[in-house]
Residue frames as qw, qx, qy, qz and C-alpha x, y, z in Angstrom:
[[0.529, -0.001, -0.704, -0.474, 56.65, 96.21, 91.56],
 [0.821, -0.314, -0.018, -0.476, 53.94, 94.00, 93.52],
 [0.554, -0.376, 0.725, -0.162, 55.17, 90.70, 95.02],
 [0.826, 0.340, 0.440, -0.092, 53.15, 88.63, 92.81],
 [0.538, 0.797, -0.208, 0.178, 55.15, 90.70, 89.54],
 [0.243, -0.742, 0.612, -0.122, 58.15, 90.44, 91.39],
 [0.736, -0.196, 0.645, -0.061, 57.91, 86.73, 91.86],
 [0.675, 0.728, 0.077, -0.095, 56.98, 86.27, 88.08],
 [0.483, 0.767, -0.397, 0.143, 60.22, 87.82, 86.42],
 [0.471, -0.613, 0.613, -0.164, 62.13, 85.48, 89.30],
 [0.771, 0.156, 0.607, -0.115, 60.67, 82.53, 87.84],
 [0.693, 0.708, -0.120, -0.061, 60.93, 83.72, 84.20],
 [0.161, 0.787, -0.592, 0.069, 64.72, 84.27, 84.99],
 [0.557, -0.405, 0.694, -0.209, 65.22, 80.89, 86.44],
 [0.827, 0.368, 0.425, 0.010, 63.76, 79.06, 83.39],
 [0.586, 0.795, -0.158, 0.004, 65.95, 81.05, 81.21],
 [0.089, 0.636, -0.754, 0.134, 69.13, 80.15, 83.19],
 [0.754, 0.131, -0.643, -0.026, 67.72, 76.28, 83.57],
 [0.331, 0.190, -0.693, 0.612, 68.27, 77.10, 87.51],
 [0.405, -0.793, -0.345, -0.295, 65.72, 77.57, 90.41],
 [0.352, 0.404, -0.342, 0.772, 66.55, 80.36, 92.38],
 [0.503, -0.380, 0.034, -0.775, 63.76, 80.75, 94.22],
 [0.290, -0.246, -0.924, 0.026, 61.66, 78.48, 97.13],
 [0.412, -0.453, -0.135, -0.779, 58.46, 79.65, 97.85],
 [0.316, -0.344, -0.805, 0.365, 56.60, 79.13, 101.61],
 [0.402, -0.718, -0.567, -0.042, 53.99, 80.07, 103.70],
 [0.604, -0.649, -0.156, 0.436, 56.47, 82.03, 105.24],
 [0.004, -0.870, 0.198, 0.452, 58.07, 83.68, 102.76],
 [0.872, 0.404, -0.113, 0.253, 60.67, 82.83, 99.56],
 [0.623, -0.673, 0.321, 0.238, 64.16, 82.31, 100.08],
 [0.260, 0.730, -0.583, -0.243, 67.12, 82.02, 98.13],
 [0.976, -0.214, 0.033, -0.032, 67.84, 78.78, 97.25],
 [0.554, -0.522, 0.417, 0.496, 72.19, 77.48, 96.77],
 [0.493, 0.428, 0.409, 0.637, 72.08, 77.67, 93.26],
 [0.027, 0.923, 0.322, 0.210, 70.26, 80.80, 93.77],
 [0.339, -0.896, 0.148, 0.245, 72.93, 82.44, 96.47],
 [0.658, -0.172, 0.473, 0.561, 75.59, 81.06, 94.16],
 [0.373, 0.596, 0.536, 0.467, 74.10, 83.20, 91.19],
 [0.352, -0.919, -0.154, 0.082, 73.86, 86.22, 93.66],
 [0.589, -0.626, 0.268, 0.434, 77.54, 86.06, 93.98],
 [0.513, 0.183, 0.509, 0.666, 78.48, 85.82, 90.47],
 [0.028, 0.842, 0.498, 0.203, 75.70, 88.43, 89.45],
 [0.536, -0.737, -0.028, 0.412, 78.17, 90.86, 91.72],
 [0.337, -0.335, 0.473, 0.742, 80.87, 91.00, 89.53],
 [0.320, 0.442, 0.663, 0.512, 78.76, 91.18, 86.08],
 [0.018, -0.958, -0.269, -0.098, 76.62, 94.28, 87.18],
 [0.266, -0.830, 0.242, 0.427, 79.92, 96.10, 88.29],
 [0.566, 0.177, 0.655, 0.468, 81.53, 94.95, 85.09],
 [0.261, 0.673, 0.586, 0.368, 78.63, 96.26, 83.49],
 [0.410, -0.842, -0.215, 0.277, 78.84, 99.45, 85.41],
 [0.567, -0.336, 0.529, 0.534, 82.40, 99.71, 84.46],
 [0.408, 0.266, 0.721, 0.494, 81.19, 99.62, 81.04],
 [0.079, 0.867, 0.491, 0.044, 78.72, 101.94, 81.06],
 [0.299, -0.894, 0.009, 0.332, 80.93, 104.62, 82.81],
 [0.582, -0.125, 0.535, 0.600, 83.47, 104.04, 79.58],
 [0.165, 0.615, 0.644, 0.424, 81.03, 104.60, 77.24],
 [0.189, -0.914, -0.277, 0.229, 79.78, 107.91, 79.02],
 [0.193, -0.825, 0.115, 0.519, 83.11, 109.33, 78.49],
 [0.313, 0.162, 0.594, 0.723, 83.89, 108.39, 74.93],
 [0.125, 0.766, 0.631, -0.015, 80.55, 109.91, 74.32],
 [0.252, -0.899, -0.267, 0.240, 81.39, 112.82, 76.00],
 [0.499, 0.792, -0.166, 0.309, 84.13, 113.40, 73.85],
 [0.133, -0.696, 0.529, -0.467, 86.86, 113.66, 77.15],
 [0.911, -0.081, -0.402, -0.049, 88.32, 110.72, 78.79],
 [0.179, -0.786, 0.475, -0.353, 89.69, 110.53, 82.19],
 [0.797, 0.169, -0.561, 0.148, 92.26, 107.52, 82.40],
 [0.293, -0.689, 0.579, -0.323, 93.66, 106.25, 85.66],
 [0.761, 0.237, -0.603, 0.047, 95.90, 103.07, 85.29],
 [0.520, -0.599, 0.546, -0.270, 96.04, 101.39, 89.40],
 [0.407, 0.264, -0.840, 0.242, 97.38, 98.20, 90.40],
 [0.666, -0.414, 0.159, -0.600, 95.45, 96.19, 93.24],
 [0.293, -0.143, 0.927, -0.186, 96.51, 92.80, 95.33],
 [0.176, -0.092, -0.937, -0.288, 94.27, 89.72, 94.34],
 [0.094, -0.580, -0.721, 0.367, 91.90, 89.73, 97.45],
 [0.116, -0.448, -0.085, 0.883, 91.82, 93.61, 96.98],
 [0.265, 0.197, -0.435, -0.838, 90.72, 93.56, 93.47],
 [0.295, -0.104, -0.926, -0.214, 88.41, 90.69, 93.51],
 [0.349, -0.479, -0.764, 0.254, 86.79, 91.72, 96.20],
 [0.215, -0.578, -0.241, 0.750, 87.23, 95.36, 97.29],
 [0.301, -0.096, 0.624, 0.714, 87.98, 96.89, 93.83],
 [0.059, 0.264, 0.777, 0.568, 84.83, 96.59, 92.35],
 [0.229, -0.679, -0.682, 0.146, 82.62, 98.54, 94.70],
 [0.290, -0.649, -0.082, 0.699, 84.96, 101.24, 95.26],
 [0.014, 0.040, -0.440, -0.897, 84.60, 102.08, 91.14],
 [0.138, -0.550, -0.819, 0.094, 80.81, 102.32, 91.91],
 [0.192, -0.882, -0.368, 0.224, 80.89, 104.49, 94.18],
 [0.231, -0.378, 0.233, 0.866, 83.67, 106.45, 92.43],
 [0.095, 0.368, 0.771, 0.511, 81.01, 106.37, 89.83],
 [0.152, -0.736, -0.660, -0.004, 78.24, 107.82, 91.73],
 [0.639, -0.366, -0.036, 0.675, 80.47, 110.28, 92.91],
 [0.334, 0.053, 0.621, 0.707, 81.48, 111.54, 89.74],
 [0.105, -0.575, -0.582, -0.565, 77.87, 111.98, 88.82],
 [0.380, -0.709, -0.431, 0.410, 77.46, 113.97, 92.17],
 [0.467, -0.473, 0.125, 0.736, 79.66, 115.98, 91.35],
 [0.078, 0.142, 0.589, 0.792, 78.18, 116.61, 87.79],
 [0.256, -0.712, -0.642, -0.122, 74.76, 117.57, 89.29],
 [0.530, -0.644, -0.211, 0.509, 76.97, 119.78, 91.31],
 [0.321, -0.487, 0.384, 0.715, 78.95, 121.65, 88.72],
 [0.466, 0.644, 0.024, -0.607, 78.62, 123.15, 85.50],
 [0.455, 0.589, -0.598, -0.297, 78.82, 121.56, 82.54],
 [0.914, -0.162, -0.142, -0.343, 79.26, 117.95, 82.49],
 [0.244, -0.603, 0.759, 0.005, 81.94, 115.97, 84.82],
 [0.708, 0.325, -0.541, -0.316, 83.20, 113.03, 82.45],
 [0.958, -0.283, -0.009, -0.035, 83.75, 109.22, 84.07],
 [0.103, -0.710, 0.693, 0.069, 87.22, 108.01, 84.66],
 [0.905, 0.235, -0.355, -0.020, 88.13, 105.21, 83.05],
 [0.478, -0.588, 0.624, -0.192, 90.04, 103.05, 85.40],
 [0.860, 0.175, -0.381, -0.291, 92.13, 100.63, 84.38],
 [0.671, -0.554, 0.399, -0.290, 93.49, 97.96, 86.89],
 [0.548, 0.388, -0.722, 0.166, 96.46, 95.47, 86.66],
 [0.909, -0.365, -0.080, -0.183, 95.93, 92.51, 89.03],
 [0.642, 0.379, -0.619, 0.246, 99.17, 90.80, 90.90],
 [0.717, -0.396, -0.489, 0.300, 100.64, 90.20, 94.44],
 [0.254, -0.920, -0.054, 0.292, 101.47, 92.87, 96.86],
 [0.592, -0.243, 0.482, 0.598, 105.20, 92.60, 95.78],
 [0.457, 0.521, 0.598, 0.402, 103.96, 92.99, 91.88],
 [0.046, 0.890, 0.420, 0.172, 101.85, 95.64, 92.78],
 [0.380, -0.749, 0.226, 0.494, 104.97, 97.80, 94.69],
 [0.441, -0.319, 0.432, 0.719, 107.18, 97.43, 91.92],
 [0.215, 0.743, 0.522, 0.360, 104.19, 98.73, 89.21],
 [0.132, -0.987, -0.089, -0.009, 103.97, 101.97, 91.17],
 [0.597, -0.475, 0.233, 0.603, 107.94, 101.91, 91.58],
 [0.476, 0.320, 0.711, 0.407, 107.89, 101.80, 87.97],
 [0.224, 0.303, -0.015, -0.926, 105.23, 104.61, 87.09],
 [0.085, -0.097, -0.813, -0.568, 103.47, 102.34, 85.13],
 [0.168, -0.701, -0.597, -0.350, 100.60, 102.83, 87.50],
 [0.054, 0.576, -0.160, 0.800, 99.55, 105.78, 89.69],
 [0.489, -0.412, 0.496, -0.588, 98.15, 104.18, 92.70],
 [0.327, 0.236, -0.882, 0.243, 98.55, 100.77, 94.63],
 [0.623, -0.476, 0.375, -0.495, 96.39, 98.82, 96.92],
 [0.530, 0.327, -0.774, 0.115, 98.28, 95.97, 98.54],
 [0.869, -0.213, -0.389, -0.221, 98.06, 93.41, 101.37],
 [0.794, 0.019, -0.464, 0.392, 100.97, 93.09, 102.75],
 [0.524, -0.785, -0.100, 0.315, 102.27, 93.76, 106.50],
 [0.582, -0.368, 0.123, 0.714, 105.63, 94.59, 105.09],
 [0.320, 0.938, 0.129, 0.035, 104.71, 98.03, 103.54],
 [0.689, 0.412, 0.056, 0.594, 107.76, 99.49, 101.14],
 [0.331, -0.767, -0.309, 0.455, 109.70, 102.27, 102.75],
 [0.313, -0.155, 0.408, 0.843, 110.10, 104.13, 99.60],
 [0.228, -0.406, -0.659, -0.590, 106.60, 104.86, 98.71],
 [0.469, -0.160, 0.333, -0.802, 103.82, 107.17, 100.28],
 [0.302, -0.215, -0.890, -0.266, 101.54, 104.69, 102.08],
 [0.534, -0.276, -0.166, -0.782, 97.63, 104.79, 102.90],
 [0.161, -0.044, 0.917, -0.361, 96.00, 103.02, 105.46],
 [0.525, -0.184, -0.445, -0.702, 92.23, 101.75, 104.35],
 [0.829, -0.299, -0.134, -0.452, 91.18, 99.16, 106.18],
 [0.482, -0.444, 0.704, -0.274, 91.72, 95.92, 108.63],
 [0.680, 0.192, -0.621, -0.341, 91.56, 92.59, 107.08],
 [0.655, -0.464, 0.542, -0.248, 90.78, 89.44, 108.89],
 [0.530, 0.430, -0.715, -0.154, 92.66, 86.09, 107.49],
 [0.957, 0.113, 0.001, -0.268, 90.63, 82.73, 108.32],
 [0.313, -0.394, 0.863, 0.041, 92.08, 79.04, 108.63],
 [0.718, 0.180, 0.103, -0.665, 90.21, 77.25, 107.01],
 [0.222, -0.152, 0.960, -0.072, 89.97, 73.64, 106.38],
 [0.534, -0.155, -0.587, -0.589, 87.44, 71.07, 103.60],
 [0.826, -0.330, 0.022, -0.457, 84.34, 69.57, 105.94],
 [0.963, -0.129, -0.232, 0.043, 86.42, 66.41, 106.23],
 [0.326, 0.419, -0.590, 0.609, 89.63, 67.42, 107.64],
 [0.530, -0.228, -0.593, 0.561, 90.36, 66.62, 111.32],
 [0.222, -0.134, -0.419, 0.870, 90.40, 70.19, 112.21],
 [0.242, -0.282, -0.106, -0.922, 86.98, 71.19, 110.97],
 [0.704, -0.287, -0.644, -0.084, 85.54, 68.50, 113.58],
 [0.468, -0.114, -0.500, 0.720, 87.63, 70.16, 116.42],
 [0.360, -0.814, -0.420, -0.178, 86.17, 72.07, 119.88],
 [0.451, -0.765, 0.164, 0.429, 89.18, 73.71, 120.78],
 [0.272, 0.924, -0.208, -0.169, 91.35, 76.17, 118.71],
 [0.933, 0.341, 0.048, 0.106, 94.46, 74.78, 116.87],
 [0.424, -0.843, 0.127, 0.306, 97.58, 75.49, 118.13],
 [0.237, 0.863, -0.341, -0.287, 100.52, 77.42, 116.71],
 [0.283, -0.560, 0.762, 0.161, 102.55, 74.37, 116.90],
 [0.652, 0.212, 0.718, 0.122, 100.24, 71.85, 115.23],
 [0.329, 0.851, -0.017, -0.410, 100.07, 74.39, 112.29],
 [0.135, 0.768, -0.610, -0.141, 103.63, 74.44, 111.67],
 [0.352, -0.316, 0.870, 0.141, 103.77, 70.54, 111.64],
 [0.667, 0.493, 0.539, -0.148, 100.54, 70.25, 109.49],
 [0.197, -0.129, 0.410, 0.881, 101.92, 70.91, 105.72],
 [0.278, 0.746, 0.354, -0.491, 99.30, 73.94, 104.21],
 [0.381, 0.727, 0.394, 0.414, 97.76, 75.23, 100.49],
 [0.109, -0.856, -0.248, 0.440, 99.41, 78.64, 100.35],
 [0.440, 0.889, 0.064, -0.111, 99.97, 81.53, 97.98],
 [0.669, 0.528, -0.102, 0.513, 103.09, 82.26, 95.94],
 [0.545, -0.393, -0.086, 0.736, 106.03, 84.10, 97.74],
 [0.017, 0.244, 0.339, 0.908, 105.34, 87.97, 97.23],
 [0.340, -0.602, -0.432, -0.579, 101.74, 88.07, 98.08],
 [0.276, -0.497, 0.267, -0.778, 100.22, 89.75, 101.33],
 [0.903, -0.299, -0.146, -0.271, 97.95, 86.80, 102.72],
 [0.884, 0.059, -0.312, 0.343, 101.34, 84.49, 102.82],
 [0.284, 0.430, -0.430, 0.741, 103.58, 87.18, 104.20],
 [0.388, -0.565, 0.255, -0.682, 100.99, 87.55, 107.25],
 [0.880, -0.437, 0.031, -0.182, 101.14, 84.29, 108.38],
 [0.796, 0.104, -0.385, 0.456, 104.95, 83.72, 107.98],
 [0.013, -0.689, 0.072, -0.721, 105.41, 87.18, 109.79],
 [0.711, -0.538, 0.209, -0.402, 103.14, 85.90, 112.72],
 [0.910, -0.373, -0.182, -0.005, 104.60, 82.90, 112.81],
 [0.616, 0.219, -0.303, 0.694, 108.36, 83.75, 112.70],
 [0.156, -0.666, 0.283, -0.673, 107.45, 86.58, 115.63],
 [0.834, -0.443, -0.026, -0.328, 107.08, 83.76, 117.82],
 [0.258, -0.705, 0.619, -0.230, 109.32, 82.54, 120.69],
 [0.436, -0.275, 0.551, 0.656, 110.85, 80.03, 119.28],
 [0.352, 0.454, -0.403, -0.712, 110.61, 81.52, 115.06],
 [0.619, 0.316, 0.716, 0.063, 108.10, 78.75, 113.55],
 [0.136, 0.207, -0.690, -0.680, 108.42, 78.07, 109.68],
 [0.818, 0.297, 0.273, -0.410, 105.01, 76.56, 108.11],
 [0.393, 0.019, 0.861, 0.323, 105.61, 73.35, 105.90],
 [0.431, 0.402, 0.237, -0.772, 103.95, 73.60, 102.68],
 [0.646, 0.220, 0.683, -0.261, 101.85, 71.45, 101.07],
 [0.503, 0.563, 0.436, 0.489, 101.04, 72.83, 97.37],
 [0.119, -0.405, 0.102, 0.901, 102.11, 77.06, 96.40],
 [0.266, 0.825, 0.425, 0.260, 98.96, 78.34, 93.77],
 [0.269, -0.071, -0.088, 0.956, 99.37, 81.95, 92.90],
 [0.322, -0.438, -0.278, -0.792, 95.59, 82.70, 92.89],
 [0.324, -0.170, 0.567, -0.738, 93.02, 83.01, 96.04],
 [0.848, 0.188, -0.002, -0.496, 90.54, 80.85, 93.99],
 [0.679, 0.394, -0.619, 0.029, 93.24, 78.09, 93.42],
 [0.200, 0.238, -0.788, 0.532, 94.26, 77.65, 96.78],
 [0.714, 0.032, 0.364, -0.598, 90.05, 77.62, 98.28],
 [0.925, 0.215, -0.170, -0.265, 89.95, 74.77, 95.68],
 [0.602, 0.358, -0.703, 0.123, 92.78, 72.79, 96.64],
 [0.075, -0.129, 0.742, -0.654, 91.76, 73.13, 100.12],
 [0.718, 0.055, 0.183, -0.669, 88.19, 72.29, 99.48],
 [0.825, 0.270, -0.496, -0.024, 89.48, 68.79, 97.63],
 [0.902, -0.401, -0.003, 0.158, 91.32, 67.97, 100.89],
 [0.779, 0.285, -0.311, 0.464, 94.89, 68.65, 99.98],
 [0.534, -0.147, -0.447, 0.703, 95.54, 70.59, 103.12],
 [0.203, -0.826, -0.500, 0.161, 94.30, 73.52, 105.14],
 [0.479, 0.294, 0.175, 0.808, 95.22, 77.16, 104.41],
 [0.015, -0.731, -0.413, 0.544, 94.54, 80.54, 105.52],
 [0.277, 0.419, 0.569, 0.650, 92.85, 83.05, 103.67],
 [0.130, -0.046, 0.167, -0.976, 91.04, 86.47, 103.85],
 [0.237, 0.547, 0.745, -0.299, 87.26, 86.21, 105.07],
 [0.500, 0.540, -0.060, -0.674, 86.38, 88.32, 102.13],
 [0.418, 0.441, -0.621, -0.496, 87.50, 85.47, 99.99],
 [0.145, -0.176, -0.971, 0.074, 86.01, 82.45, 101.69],
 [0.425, 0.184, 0.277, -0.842, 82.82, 83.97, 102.73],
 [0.600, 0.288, -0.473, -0.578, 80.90, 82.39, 100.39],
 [0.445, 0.328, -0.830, 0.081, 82.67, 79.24, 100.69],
 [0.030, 0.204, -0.660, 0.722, 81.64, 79.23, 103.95],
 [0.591, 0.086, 0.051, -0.800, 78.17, 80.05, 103.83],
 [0.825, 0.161, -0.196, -0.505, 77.57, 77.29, 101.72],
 [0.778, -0.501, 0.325, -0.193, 79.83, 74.92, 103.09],
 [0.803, 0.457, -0.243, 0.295, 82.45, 73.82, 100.76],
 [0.534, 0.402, -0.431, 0.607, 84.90, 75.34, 103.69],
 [0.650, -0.692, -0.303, 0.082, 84.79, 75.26, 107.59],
 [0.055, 0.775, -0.343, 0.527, 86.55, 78.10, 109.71],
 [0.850, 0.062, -0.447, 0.271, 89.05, 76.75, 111.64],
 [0.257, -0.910, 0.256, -0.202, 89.87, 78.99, 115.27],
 [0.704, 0.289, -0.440, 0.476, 93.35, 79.00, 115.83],
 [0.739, -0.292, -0.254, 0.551, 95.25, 79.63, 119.04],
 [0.362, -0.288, -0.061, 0.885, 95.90, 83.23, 120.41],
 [0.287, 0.629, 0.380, -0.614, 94.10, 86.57, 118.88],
 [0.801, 0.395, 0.450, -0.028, 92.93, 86.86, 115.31],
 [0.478, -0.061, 0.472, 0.738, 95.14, 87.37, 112.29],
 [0.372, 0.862, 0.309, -0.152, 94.71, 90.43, 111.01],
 [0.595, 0.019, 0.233, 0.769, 96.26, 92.36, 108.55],
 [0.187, 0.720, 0.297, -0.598, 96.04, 95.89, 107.02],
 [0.550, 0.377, 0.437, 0.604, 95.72, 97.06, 103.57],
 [0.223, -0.795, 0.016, 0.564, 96.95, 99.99, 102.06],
 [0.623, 0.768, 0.069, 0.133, 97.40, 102.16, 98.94],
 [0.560, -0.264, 0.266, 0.739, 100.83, 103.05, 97.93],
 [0.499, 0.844, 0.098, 0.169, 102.04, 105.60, 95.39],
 [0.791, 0.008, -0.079, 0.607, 105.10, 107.44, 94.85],
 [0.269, -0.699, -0.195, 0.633, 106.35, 110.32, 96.77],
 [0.299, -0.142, 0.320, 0.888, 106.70, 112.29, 93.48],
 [0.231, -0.558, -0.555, -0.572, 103.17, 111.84, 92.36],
 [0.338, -0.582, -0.581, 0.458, 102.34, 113.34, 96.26],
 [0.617, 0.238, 0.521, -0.540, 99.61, 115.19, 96.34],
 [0.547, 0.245, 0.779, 0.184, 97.89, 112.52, 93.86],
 [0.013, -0.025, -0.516, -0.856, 96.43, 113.71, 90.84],
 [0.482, -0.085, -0.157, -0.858, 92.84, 114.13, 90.61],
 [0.853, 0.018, -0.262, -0.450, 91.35, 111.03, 89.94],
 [0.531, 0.141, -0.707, 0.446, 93.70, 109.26, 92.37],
 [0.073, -0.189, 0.497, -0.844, 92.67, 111.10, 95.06],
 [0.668, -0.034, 0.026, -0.743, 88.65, 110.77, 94.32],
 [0.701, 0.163, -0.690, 0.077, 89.90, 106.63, 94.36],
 [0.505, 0.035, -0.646, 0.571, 91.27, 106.93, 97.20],
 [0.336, -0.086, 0.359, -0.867, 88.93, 109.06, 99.46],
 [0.825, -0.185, -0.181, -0.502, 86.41, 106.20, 98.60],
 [0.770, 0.001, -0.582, 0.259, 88.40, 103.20, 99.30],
 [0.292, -0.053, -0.659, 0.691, 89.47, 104.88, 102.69],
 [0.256, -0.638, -0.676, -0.264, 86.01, 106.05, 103.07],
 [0.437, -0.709, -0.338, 0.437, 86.85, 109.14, 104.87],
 [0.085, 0.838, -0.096, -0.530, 87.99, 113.24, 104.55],
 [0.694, 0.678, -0.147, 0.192, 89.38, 113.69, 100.66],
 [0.794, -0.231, 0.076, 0.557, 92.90, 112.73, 100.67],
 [0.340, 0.479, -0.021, 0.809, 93.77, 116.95, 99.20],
 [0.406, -0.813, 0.188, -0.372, 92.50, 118.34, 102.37],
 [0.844, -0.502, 0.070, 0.174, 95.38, 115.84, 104.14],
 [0.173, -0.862, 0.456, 0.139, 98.21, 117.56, 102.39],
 [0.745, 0.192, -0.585, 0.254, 101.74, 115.25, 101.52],
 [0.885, -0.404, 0.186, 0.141, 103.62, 112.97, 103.59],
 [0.128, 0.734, -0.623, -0.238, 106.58, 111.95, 103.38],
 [0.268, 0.162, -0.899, -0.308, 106.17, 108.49, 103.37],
 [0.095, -0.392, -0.910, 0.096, 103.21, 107.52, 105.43],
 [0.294, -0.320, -0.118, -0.893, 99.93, 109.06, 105.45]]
């Protein structure tokens, strides 16, 4: 469409949601904060919708391919929803490719803490895992995917989001911090780091939430500073409701990683075509089983 049509159906949409999203200049239009804040929500609805669509395809189609996973908070909130996209698109590659018509997979997806999510797949109740935590289960085939970085972070008025030098390991452990329920991946990587240290520091803590969106809001109200994945403050950031905080020594990172159970090894189909997106590399049936680590 033209600019001029382009601008139009911006504006229409802005009067219908009572928001301007737009600011026009000389220079160009920009997003405005309501506008990047509508962006972000707008994320999850079209995958939703997406989600929906690819259901609907396979009732249609008369053949329904079910895979029940399990996914950490940050994971699913964040990671989750892209990777059934492109397991979408996939899918429909793959039907352009092949005869006849290759149905969607319904995917359905149980939300909890790393901990949760191990003992789902222990269970059988689902067929693949993607968790957070450092302390990966030594009874279960596990996947490496990716590197996570995990953020201090601190509301505009705190002391530490005022500070020109990095926060050391020791004021940490004497400040009391917003942090996640026992069980979840985020929390286990910063007791981990800190108890590897000469002497073993313990963090004081302040308030325990069991969501990633509870604990950015109790730190954005002031009750105390907390660390979190930069996929889940991003935002936050951007628009300032939350000020990275550099801490002492190199950055906290963590890895995440699918689980499953060494009986279901090699996955089943639609586990596998999951999991070759999320690790964004060779199909996981040309790597064969493990025995417990892949």
């Amino acid at each position: 469409v033209t600019q001029q049509a382009l601008w139009a159906r911006m504006r229409n949409l802005g009067r219908a949601l009572h928001v301007t999203l737009l600011t026009r200049t000389p220079a160009g239009s920009r997003l405005t904060e309501q506008g990047r804040l509508v962006v972000g929500w707008a994320e999850a609805v079209l995958d939703a919708a997406d989600r929906l669509e690819a259901g609907l395809r396979s009732i249609r189609s008369g053949v329904s391919r079910r895979l029940a996973i399990a996914a950490s908070q940050t994971i699913a909130e964040y990671l989750v929803p892209h990777w059934l996209v492109e397991l979408r698109a996939a899918e429909q590659a793959d039907a352009g490719r092949e005869e006849g018509s290759y149905p969607a997979t319904v995917v359905e997806l149980t939300v909890g803490n790393s901990t949760t999510v191990a003992e789902l797949v222990r269970e059988g109740r689902v067929g693949l895992g993607f968790i957070e935590t450092p302390n990966l289960p030594p009874d279960l085939v596990t996947a490496p995917l990716r590197n996570d970085e995990l953020l201090m972070v601190a509301a505009p008025r705190h002391p530490w989001a005022r500070r020109r030098r990095p926060v050391s390991l020791a004021e940490i452990v004497a400040t009391p911090l917003v942090m996640r329920e026992a069980g979840s991946g985020t929390r286990d990587t910063l007791t981990d780091h800190l108890a590897a240290q000469h002497p073993p520091l313990t963090p004081q803590i302040a308030m325990e939430l069991g969501t990633s969106a509870a604990v950015r809001s109790a730190i954005a109200e002031g009750v105390g500073p907390g660390v979190l994945s930069r996929l889940a403050v991003r935002d936050d950031l951007v628009l300032g409701r939350l000020v990275a905080v550099e801490m002492d020594g190199p950055p906290l990172t963590r890895q995440l990683s699918a689980v499953w159970r060494p009986d279901h090894d090699p996955l089943a189909p639609e586990a596998a075509r999951l999991l070759t997106v999320a690790c964004g590399h060779e199909p996981v049936s040309r790597l064969g089983p493990r025995p417990k680590q892949v």
